[in-house]
N, C-alpha and C positions, 0 to 999 in steps of 0.2 A: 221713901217719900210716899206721902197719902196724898189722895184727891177725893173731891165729891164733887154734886153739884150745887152751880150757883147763881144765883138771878145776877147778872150784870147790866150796868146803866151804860148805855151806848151816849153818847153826846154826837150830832149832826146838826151842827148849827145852833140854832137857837135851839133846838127838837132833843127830846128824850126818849128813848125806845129800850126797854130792856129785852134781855135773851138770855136762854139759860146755856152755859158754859160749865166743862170740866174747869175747876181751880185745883191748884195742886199746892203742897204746903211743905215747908219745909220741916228738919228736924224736928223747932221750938213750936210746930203747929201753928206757924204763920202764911198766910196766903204768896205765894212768887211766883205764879206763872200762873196761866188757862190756856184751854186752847183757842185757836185763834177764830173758829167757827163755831157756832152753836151747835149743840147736842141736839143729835137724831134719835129718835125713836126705832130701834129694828132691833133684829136676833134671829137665831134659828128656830125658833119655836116663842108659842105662845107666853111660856114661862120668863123665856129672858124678857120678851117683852113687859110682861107685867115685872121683875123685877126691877127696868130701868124706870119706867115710871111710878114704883113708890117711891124708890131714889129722887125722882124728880120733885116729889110732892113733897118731900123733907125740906130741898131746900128753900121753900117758899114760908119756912116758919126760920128762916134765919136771915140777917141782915144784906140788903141788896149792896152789894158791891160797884165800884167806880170799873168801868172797859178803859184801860188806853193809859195815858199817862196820869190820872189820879189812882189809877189800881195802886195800893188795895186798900183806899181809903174806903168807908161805908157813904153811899147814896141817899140822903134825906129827902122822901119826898116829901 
């Protein structure tokens, strides 16, 4: 199983708020799970730090994803 990260659309009422989430994919490279908190930023050093955040900045050039029961539909804004 692979994962990355992904901008996810929270829905809270009327309101929309995204956050970025581990997604995790199946075999055929389909989305089936995240986790259930947003991605932190930390590490033991400076290096993993900047590793996770070019990771982070990837996936802000790929389609924002549905949080909750529309997962893993794509988010139009």
């Amino acid at each position: 199983m692979s994962w990355n990260h992904r901008i996810l659309a929270h829905n809270e009422g009327d309101e929309i708020y995204l956050e970025i989430h581990e997604v995790y994919y199946d075999e055929n490279g389909l989305p089936n799970g995240y986790t259930s908190n947003p991605t932190t930023i930390g590490g033991e050093d400076v290096k993993s730090i900047n590793w996770t955040l070019n990771k982070v900045l990837e996936c802000t050039k790929k389609p924002i994803l549905y949080y909750g029961e529309k997962f893993p539909q794509e988010y139009e804004n």
